[in-house]
N, C-alpha and C positions, 0 to 999 in steps of 0.2 A: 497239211499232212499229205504226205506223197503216196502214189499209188501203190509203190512196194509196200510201204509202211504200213497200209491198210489191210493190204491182202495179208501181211506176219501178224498181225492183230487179229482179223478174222480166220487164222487158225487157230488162236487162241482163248476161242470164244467158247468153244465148250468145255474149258479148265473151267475161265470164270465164269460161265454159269452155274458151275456143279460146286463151287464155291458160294455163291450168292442164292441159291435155289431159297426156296421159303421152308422153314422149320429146318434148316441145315444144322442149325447148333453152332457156329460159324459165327464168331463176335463180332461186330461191325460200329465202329462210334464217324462220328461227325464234326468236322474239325476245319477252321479256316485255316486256306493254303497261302502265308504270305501274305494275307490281307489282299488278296485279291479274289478266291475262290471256294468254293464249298468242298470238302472230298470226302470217300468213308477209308477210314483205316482200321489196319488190324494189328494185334500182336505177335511177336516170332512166334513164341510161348502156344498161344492158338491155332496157329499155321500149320506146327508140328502134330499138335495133338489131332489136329480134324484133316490132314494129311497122313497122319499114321494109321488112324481110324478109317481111312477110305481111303488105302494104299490102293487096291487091287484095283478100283474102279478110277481112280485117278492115275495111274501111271500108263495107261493107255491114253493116254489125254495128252502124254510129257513124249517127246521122242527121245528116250534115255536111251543109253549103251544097255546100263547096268538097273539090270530090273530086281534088284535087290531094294528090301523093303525099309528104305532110306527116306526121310522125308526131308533131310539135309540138302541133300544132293537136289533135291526138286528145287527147294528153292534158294540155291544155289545158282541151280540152269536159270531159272525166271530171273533173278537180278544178273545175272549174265546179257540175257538178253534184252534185258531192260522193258519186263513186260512189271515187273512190281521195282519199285522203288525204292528205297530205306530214306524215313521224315525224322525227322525229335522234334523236340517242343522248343517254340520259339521263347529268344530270351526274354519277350516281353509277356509271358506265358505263367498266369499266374502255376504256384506248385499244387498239380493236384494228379490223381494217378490217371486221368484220360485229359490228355490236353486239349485243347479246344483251340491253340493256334500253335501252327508246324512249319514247318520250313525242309527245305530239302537239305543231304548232308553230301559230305565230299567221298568220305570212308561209304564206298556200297558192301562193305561184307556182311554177312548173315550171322544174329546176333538173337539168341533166342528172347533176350530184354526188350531188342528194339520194337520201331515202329516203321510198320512200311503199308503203300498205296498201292493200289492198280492203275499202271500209262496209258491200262488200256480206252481209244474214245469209242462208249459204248452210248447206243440212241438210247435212251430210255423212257420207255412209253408216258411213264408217269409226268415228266416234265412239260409235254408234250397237254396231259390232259389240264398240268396246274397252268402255262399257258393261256389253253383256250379258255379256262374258268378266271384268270385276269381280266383275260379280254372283253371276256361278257360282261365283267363284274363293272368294266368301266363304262361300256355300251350300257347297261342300265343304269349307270348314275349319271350319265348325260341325259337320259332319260327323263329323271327324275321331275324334273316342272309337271310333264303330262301322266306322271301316275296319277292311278284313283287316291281320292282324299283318304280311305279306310287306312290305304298302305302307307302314305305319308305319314299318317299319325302313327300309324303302330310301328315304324320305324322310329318317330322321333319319342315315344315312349320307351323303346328296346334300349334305345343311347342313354339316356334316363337313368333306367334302371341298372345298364351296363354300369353307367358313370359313378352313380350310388355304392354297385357292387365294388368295384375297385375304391374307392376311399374309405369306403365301412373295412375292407380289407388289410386296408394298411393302418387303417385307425388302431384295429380290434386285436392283431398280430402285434403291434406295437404297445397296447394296453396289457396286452396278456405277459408280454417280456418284461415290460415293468413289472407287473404283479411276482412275476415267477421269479424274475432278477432279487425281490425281496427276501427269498428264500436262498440264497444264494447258487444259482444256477441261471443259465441261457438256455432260452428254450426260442426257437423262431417257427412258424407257420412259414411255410415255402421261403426257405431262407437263399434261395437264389434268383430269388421275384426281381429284382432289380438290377442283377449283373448281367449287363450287354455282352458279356464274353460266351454268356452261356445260348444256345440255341432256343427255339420255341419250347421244344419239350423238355431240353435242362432246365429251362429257368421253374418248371413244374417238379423238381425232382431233386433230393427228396421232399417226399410232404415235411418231414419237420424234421429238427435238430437240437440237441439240446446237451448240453455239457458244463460243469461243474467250476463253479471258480475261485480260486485260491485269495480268497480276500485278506486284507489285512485289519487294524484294529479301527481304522480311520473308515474303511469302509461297511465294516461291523456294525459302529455306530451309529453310519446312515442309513443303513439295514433297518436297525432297530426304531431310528425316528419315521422309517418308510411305514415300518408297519403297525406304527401307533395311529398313522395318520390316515391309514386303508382303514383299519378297523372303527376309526371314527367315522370315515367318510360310512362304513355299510351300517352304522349307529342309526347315523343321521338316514339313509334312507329306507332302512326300516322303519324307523319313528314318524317319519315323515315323507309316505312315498307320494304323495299329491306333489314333490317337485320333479320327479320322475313322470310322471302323468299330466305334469302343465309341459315337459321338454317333450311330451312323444306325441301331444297333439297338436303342438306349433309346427313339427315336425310334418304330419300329416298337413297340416294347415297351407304350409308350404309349398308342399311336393303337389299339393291341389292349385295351387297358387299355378302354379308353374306347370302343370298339362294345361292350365286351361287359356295361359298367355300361349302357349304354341301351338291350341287350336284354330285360336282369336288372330292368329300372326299368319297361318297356312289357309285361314278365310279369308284377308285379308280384309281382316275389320279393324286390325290394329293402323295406326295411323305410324308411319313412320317418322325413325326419331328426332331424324334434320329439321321437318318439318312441326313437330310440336315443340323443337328448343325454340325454332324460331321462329315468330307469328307472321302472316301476312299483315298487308297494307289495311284490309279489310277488316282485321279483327281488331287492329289498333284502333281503327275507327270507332269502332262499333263498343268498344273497350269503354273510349275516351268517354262516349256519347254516355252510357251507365254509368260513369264515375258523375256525367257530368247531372244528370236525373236525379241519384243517390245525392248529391251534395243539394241540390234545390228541394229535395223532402227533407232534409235535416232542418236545411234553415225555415223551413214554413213548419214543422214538428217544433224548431225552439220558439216561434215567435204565437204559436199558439199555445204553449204553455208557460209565455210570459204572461206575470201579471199585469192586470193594469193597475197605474198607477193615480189615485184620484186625485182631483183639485179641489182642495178645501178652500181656497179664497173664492 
């Protein structure tokens, strides 16, 4: 970027800050640009309303002719000047009302439907602090051999438990929509947990979803053999919860099982595993030599509880 271009930019930096301030009101979503970048966009629809709302304080901000309390005309001048942009939603853009990948368009007019960005490059402190918190993040996992043992362990117990936590999560979301799907509806626990399209915080949001479905006779039917066969199953473990309580203390059993291979693995008492597939020269020996002991007590074990045999002549 050129140095004009920056000095037109940094006069326009206290529009968009008075736009982006915190508790603005000022809708702002997050959106892949083209598959190559991150950006926050907003609606015409938005622009207008928190532009006509903060006419008086923001048209000082716009070098207008006409200081008539227009929010059209502002943004108007800004895609003139190509300080905001007009995106839509790219074609490979699932349909939903905030899209999550944009693409720039040819038509820049001012469209209270559309969607439009800021060109402006603003430094932004935050980036700067998620940065240095990568940086350390990786300086301390290079680290890692020379941590204390406390920390080692309570890290690889945290992975454990994290790991636990995501599988019981999809198990249990999964089990629940079966059960609910019986009744004939869809119901998901964070039903956007799995779509890449969505960001960190979309893939959280919303907590849940659930909607009705128009079944036919055929799927009526499976309804009804689903929920003979639930009912049996809570039969069976009512009557009999001791299989419920042999599955949670294997469970236990397990999960004990496995802290105490990765205390044994981070002391370095376990023996690695190249080496216990395959034996040294020494253990073959020493192997041979006990097979070869055990077979010379058998045969003096069989020939003392042979009988003897007498000689009557």
């Amino acid at each position: 970027m050129n140095q004009q271009r920056k000095e037109f930019e940094k006069y326009f930096y206290p529009l968009y800050q008075h736009y982006h301030q915190q508790h603005s009101g000022f809708k702002l979503r997050e959106a892949n640009f083209s598959y190559q970048r991150k950006i926050q966009y907003f609606k015409g629809e938005d622009f207008i309303k928190f532009t006509t709302a903060n006419f008086e304080e923001i048209k000082g901000l716009v070098p207008l002719t006409d200081k008539k309390k227009d929010a059209a005309q502002i943004a108007k001048y800004l895609l003139e000047c190509k300080i905001i942009w007009r995106i839509d939603r790219h074609t490979n853009d699932p349909k939903k009302k905030w899209p999550k990948l944009v693409t720039l368009v040819r038509d820049q007019t001012f469209v209270e439907d559309g969607f439009y960005t800021w060109s402006i490059d603003v430094k932004n402190k935050m980036n700067s602090i998620k940065l240095a918190a990568i940086l350390l993040g990786v300086f301390l996992i290079c680290l890692f051999p020379i941590w204390p043992f406390s920390f080692k362990y309570g890290i690889f117990k945290f992975t454990i438990y994290l790991l636990i936590s995501l599988i019981g999560l999809q198990v249990g979301r999964l089990l629940l929509y079966s059960i609910i799907r019986l009744f004939g509806y869809e119901f998901w626990i964070l039903p956007n947990i799995n779509d890449d399209s969505y960001g960190i915080l979309g893939s959280f949001l919303p907590i849940y979803s659930i909607s009705k479905y128009s079944d036919g006779k055929l799927e009526i039917a499976l309804r009804l053999v689903g929920l003979v066969a639930f009912f049996m199953l809570i039969f069976v473990i009512v009557q009999e919860p001791h299989h419920l309580t042999h599955i949670t203390d294997a469970t236990g059993q397990t999960l004990d099982d496995v802290f105490q291979w990765g205390k044994e693995k981070m002391e370095g008492k376990q023996e690695p595993l190249h080496r216990r597939a395959i034996p040294d020269l020494s253990e073959l020996i020493k192997q041979a030599e006990e097979d070869s002991n055990n077979a010379q007590n058998v045969l003096q074990d069989e020939k003392l509880e042979k009988p003897e045999v007498q000689n009557d002549l």
